[in-house]
C-alpha positions in Angstrom: 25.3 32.9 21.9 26.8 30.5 24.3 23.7 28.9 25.3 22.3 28.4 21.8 25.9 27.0 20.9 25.4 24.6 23.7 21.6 23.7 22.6 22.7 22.9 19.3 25.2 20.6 20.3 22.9 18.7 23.1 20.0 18.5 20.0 22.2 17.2 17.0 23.3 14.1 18.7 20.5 13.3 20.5 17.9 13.7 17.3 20.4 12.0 15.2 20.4 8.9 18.2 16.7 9.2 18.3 16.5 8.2 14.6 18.8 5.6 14.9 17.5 3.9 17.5 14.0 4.3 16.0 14.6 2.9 12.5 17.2 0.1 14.1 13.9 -1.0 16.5 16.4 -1.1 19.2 15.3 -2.5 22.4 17.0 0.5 24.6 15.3 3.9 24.3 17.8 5.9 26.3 18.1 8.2 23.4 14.3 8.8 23.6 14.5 9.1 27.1 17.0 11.5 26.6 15.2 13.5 23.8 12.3 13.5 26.4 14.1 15.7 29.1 15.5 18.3 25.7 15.0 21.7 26.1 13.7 21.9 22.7 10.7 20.7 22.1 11.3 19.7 18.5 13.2 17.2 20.0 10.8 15.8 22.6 8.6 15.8 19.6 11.3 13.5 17.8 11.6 11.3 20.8 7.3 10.9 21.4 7.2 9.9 17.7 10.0 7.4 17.7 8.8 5.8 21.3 5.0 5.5 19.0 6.9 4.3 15.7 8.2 1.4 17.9 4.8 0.2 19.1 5.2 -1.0 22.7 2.8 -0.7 25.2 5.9 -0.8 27.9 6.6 2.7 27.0 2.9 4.6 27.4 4.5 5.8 30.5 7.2 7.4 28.9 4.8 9.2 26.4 2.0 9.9 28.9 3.8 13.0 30.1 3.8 14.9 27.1 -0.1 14.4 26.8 -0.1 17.5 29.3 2.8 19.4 27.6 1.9 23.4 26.8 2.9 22.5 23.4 0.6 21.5 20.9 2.0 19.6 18.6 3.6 18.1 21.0 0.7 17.0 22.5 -0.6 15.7 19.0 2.4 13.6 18.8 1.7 12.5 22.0 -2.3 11.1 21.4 -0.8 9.6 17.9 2.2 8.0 19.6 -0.4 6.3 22.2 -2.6 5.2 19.7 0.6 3.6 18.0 0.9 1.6 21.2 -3.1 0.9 21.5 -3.0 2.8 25.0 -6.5 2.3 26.9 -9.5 4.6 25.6 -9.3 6.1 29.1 -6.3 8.1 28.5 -7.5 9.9 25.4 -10.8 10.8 26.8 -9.2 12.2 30.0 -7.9 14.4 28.0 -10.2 15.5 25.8 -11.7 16.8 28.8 -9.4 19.9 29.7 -7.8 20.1 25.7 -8.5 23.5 24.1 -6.6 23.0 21.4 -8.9 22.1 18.0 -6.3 20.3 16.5 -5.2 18.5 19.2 -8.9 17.3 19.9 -8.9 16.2 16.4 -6.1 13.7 17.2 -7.6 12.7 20.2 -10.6 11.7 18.7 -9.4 9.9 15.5 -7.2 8.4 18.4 -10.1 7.1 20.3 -11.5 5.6 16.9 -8.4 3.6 16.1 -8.5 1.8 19.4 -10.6 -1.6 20.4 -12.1 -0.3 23.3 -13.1 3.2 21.3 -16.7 5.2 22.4 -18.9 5.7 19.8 -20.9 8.2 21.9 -18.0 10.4 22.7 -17.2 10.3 18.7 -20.6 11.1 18.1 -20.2 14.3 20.4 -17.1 15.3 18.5 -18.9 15.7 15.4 -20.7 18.9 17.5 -17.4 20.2 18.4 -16.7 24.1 17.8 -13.9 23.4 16.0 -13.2 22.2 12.8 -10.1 20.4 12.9 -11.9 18.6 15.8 -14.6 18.2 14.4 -13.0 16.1 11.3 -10.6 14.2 13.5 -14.4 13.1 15.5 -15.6 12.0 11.4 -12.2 10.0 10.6 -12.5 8.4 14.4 -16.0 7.6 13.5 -15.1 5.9 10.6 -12.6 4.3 11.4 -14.6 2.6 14.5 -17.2 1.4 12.1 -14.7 -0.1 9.6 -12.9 -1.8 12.0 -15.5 -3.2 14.0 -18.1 -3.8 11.2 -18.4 -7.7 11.4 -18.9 -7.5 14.9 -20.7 -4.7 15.7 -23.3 -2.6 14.8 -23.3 1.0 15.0 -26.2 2.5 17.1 -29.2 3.9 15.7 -28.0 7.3 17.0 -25.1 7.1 15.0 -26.7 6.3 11.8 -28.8 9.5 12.3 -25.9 11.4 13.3 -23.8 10.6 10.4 -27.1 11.0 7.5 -27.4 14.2 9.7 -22.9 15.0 8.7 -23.3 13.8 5.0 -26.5 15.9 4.2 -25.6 19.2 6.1 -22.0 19.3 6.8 -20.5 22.6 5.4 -17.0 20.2 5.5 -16.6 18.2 2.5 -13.8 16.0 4.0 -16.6 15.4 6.8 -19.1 14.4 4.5 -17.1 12.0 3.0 -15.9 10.6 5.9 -19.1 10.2 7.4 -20.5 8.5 4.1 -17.8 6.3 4.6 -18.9 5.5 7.9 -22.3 4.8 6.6 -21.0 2.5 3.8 -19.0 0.6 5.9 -22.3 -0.2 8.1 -24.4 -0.9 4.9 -26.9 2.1 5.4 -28.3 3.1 2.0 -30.6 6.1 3.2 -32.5 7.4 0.2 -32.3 10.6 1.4 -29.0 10.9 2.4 -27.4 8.8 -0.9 -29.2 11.8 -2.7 -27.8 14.4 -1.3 -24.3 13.0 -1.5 -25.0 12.3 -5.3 -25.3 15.6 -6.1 -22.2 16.7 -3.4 -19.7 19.2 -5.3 -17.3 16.9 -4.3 -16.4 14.2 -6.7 -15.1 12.0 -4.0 -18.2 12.2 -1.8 -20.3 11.5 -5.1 -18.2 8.6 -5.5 -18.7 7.0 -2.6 -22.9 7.9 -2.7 -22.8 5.8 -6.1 -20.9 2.9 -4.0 -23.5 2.9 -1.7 -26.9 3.6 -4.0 -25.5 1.1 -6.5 -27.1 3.6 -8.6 -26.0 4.5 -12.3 -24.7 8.0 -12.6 -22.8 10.1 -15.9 -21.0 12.3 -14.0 -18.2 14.9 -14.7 -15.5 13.6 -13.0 -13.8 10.1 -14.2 -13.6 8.9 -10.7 -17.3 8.6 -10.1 -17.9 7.3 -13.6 -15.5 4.5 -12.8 -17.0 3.8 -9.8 -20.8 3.8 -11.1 -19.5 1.6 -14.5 -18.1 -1.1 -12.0 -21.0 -1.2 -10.0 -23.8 -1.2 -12.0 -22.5 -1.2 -15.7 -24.4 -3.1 -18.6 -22.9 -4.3 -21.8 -24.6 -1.2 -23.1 -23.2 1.0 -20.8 -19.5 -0.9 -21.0 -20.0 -0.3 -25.2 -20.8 3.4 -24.6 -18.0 3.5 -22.0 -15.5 2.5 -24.7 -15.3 6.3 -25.8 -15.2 7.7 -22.7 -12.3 10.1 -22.3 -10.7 8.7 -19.3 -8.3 5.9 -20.1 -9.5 3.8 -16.8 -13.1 4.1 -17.7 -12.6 3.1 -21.0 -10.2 0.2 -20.4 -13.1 -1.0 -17.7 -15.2 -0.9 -19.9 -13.4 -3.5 -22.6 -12.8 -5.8 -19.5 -16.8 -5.3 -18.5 -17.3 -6.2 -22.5 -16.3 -10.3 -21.4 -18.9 -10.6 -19.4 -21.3 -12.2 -21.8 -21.9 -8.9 -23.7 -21.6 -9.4 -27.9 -18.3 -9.8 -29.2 -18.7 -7.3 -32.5 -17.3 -4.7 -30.7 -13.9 -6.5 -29.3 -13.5 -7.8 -32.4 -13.1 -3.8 -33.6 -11.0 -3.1 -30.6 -8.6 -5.7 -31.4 -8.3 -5.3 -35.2 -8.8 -1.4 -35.5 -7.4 0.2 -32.5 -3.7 1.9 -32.3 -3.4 1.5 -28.8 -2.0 -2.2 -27.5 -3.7 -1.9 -24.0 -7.0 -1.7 -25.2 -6.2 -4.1 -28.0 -4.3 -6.5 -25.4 -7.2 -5.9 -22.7 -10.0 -6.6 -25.6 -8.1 -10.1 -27.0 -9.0 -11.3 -23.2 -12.4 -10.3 -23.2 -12.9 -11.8 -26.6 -11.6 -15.1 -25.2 -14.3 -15.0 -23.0 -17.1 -14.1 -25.2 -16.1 -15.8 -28.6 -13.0 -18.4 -28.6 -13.0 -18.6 -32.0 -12.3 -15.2 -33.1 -9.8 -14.9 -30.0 -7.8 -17.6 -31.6 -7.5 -16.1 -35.2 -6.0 -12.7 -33.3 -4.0 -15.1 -30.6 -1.0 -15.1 -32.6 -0.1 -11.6 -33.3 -0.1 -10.5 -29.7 1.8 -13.7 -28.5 4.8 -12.2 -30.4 4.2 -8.2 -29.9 7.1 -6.5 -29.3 5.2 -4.9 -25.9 6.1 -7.3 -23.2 2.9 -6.7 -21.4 0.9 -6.9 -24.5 2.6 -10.6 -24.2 1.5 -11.2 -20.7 -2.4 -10.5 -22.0 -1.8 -12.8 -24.4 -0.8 -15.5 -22.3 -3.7 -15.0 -20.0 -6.0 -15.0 -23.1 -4.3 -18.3 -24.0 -5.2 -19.9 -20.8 -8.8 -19.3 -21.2 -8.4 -20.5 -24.4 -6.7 -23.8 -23.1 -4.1 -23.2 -26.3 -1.6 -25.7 -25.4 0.6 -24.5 -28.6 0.7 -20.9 -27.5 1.1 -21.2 -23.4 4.2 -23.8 -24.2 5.8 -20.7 -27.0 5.0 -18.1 -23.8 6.8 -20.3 -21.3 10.1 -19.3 -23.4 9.3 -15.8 -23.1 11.9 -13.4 -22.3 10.4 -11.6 -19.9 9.4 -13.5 -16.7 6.4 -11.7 -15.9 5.1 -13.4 -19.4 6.1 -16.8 -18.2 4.7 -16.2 -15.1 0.8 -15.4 -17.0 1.5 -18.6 -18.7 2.9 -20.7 -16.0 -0.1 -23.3 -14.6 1.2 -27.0 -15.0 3.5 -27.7 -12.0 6.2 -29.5 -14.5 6.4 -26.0 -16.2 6.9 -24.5 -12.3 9.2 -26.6 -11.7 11.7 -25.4 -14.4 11.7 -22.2 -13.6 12.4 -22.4 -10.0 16.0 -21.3 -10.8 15.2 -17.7 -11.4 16.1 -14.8 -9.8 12.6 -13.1 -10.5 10.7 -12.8 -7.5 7.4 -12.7 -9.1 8.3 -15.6 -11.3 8.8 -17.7 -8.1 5.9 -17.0 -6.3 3.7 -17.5 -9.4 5.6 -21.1 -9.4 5.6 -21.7 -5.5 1.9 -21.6 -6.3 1.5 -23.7 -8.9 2.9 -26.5 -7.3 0.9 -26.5 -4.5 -0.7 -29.6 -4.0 1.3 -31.5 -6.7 1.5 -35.3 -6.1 5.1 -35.5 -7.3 6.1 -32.5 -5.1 7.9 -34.9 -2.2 10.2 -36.2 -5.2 11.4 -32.5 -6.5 12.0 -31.2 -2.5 16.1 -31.3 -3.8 14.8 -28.5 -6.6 12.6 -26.8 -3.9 15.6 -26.4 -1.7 18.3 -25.4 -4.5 16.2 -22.6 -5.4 16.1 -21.5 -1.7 19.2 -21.5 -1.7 19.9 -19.5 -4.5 17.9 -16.3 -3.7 19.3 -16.8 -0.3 22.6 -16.5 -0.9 21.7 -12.6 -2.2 21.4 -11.9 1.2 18.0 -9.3 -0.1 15.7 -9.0 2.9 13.2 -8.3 0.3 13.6 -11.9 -0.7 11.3 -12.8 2.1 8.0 -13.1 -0.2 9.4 -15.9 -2.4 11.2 -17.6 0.4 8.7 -18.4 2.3 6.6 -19.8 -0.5 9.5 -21.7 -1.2 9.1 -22.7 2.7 5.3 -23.5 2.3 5.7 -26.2 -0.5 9.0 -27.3 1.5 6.6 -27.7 4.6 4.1 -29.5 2.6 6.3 -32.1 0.5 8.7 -33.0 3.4 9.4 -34.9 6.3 11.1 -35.7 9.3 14.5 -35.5 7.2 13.3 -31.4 6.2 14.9 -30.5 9.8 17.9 -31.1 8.7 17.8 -29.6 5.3 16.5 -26.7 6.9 18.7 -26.2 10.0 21.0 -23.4 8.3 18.2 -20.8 8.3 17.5 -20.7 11.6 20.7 -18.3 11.1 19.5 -16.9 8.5 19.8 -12.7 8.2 16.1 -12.8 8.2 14.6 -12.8 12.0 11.2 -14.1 10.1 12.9 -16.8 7.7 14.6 -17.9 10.9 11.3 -18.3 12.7 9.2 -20.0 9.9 12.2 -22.5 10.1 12.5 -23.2 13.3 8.2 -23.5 13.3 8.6 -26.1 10.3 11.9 -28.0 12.0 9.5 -28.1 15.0 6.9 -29.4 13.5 8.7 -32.0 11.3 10.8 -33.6 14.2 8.7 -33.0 17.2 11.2 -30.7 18.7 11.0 -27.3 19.7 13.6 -25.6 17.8 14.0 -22.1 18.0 15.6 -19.4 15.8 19.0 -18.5 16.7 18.3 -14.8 14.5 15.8 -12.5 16.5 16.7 -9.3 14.7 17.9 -7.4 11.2 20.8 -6.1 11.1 19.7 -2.7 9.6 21.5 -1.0 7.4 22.7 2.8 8.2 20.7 5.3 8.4 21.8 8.1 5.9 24.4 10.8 7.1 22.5 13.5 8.8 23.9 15.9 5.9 22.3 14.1 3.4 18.8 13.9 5.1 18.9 17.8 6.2 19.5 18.8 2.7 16.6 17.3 1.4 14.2 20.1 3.9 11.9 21.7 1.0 13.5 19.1 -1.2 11.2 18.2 -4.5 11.7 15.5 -7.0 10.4 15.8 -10.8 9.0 12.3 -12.3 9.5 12.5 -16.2 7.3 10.2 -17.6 7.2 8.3 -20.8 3.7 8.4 -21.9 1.6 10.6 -18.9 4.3 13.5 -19.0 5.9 14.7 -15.4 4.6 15.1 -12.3 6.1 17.1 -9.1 6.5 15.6 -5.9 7.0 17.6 -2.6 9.3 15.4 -0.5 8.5 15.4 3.5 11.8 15.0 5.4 10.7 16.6 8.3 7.6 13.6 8.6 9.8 10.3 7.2 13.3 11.3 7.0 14.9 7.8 6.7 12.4 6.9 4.0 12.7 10.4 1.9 16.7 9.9 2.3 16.5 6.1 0.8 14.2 8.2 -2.1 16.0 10.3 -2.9 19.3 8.2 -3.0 17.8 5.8 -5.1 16.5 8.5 -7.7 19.6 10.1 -7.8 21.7 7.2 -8.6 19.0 6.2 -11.0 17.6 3.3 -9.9 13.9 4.5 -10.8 14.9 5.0 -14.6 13.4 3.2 -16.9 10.9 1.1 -14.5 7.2 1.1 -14.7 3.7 1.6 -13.1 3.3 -2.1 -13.0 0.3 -1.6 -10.8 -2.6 0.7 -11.8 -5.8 0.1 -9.9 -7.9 2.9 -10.9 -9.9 4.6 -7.7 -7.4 3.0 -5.2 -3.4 3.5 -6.1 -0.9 3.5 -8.5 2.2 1.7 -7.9 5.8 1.4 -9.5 9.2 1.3 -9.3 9.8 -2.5 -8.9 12.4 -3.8 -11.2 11.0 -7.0 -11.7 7.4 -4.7 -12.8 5.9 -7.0 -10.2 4.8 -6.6 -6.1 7.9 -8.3 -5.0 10.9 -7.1 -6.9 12.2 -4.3 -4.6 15.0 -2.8 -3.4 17.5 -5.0 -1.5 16.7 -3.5 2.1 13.9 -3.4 4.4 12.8 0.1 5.1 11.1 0.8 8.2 7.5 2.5 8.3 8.0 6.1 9.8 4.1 6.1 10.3 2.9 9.5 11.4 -0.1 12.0 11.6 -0.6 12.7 7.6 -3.3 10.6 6.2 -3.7 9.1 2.4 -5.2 11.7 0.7 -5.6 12.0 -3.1 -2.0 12.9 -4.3 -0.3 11.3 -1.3 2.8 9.4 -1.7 3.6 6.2 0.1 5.9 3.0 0.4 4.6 -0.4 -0.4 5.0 -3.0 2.2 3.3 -6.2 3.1 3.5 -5.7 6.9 5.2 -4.0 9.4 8.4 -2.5 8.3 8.9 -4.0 5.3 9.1 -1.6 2.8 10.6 -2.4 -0.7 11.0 1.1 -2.2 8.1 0.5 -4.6 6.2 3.8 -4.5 2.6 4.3 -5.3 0.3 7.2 -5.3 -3.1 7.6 -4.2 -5.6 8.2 -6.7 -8.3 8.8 -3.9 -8.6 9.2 -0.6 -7.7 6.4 1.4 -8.3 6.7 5.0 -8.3 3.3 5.4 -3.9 3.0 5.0 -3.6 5.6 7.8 -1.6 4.6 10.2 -0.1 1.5 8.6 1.5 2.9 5.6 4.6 5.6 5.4 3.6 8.9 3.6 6.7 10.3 2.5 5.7 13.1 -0.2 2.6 14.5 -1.9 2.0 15.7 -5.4 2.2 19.1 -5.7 2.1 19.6 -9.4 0.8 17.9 -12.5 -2.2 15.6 -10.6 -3.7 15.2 -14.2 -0.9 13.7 -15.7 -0.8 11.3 -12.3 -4.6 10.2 -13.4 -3.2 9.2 -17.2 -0.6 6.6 -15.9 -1.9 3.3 -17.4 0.2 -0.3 -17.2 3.7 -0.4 -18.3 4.0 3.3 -18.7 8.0 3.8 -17.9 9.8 5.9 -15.7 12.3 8.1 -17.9 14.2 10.1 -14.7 13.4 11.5 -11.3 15.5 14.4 -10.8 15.6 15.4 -6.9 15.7 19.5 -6.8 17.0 21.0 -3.9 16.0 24.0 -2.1 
């Protein structure tokens, strides 16, 4: 009793430093080194995965050890945590050679894959391995090679046989489709073995054989009848497609419809049907294909009550080059309406003062290039300093396009109008400074800011209550869905989850982002990609990959994640690795598949166990 009294009292303090030091990206790893020497070897689990979290090939020596540990998935950790660091290939293959352990092979060789000096042969060999789990981590290290190094290098004609050889007669469907992805990425398109997948039980593996065939297929499943409508689709296939079933299909089909195709139909759409997307989505099209009954219909949707129904109507505008109706949308209410309408750099310009991230970068854009830019810098820099002055690190996004027009309207005197943000809480808003300052004056300036300050992790309570944790999304429209949190693989990002859903910061926000076959993504409260929270989250990257159903963080690099969610609708191999996966769906799929734009959020309610 004494000795496990004393264990838990060495392993609470030194996990709980672990995680700190691991989300604060702290340059001294004692705790790791620490967790390294623990007698438990959860906790020299803990400490393998933070050293890999943090991405420095300095520590490899520090994680080498445990690529010899007894434990297994310790030793999984281990090959992960190397690969995080982009250890030499050597390493991995050294120890493929005495590993017994299936699963730990598997890691090893989707190791090998991720890394620049990867061997295709010894991939190759894995696909032959005895076990499964090997034997898939050997596919996903295979493809992965071949996507990474596609525009510079060919695969081998022995590898082209050996993947036809995995997509015809593999008895693994998650090998067959990683193998056809393989073969995708290199642009085979084998008759025989595009036939085979076609008819795969599988509805992802047939999806990918109609991405590669190009080939037209009805199938039962609406993710391959996406897939074979955007590839090959006709206006009579998009007019057919107009019924189908599946929401996606069908709104893919109205866009397909602008393509030249007659207008009859989206004339119907727009007058006769009781559903605004496809009505919205049709007016669009019907710009396209016949201006002049777009216009009669322009008006009705400029003023619908459905904000998004709006933002259609602006875009539909623009083709139209209505002049009347663009200058109305400018006034919009809702910024992301203004920000569909927005193209004249005198209409950017007065809407710099917003707080709307979105809104700013759509602006930032539109004045690129202006003439009159160098006489508005004094409105380019008061915005600046108005989102700065929030102190949001996920205010990066619009600062720096606010940076990029600064850089390319200014001069020598922009050093000094710049100079306060090389303090600035952001280490890369002080950088980007000091690089224009430099460049401006001649000088080399550098940033006097080098690090966040993070903010706390949450109390270790609060995270260890959340073990076998689930969280209930009510939606609007699609009805609920279950999530199974995963505290034990991202317990920093879970914890800022679940503290955000239960103070109800998710209600009432929307799936601003539905991109059918790839993701869903919400929770932004400016229903745009840079509204987020107000604080970074780290990436607490790990060994789950992005499977159908998986949940995940947005980001746009490295530890910047806004608290925007999104879902996978397939699966993407291809975020492994560089996205957090911080829950799964575990109930209602279906109703995941019916989310379409604007759909709202009514509650997440987080359920303990």
């Amino acid at each position: 009793m004494i000795v496990w009294i004393i264990l838990l009292l060495f392993q609470l303090p030194v996990g709980r430093a672990i995680l700190e030091v691991e989300d604060a990206r702290a340059e001294d790893v004692t705790p790791m080194i620490r967790g390294l020497k623990a007698p438990d070897v959860g906790i020299q689990r803990l400490a393998v995965r933070a050293l890999g979290r943090l991405e420095r090939s300095a520590n490899v020596p520090l994680v080498l050890p445990a690529l010899s540990s007894p434990d297994p998935g310790l030793r999984k950790e281990a090959a992960n945590a190397l690969a995080q660091m982009h250890a030499p290939a050597s390493l991995f293959l050294a120890a493929l050679v005495h590993e017994n352990d299936p699963d730990v092979r598997g890691v090893l060789y989707e190791s090998i894959g991720r890394l620049p000096d990867g061997k295709e042969q010894v991939l190759m060999k894995g696909l032959e391995d005895k076990g499964l789990p090997a034997r898939v981590g050997a596919a996903k290290g295979l493809e992965c090679w071949h996507r990474l190094n596609a525009k510079k290098l060919k695969p081998s004609t022995e590898a082209i046989v050996v993947l036809r050889k995995a997509v015809q007669q593999n008895d693994s469907a998650d090998i067959r489709e990683l193998a056809l992805l393989a073969l995708n990425s290199a642009g085979d398109s084998d008759p025989a073995t595009l036939a085979a997948a076609l008819s795969d039980l599988n509805p992802l593996v047939r999806r990918l054989a109609v991405m590669g065939s190009r080939q037209w297929r009805d199938d039962p499943s609406y993710l391959v009848r996406y897939e074979a409508l955007r590839i090959s689709g006709s206006c009579e296939r998009a007019a057919a497609a107009v019924n189908d079933p599946n929401e996606h299909v069908t709104l893919l089909a109205i866009d397909m419809l602008g393509n030249g195709c007659p207008s009859g139909l989206l004339e119907r759409i727009v007058d006769g049907s009781k559903d605004w997307r496809r009505q919205a989505r049709a007016l669009v099209s019907l710009a396209k294909t016949n201006p002049s009954a777009a216009r009669t219909r322009l008006d009705r949707f400029s003023r619908h009550p459905v904000w998004q129904a709006r933002a259609h109507a602006a875009n539909a505008a623009r083709i139209l080059k209505d002049t009347a109706t663009v200058k109305s949308l400018l006034k919009d209410e809702n910024p992301n309406v203004v920000a569909a309408a927005l193209s004249d750099p005198q209409d950017a310009l007065a809407v710099l003062q917003t707080r709307h991230y979105g809104l700013i970068m759509r602006a930032a854009e539109c004045l690129k290039g202006w003439s009159d830019g160098p006489k508005n810098i004094p409105a380019l820099l008061a915005a600046l300093h108005g989102i700065s002055v929030d102190h949001r690190a996920t205010s990066r996004d619009p600062r720096h396009a606010l940076m990029e027009r600064l850089r390319e309207f200014g001069g020598p005197a922009l050093g000094k109008d710049l100079d306060w943000l090389l303090s600035d809480f952001d280490p890369a808003i002080a950088e980007f400074a000091a690089q224009i300052i430099s460049e401006k004056t001649g000088q080399k300036i550098t940033a006097k800011v080098k690090r966040f300050a993070t903010a706390p992790v949450p109390p270790q309570p609060f995270i260890d209550g959340l073990k076998g944790a689930k969280a209930v999304v009510r939606m609007q429209e699609a009805g609920s869905f279950t999530l199974e949190l995963l505290p034990e693989e991202a317990p920093v990002t879970v914890a800022a989850f679940a503290r955000l859903a239960e103070s109800g910061y998710y209600n009432n926000l929307t799936f601003h982002r539905i991109v059918p076959n790839f993701v869903i993504q919400g929770g932004s409260p400016g229903a745009d990609e840079y509204d987020g929270a107000p604080d970074y989250l780290r990436d607490e990257l790990g060994l789950l990959s992005h499977v159908r159903g998986t949940v995940g963080i947005s980001t746009r690099g490295r530890d910047t994640g806004d608290s925007q969610i999104f879902i996978n609708l397939v699966d993407n191999f291809r975020l492994d690795h560089n996205y957090t996966v911080f829950a799964r769906v575990i109930e209602g799929i279906d109703n995941v598949d019916r989310i379409q734009e604007g759909d709202v959020i009514q509650s997440i309610e987080i359920i303990r166990r």
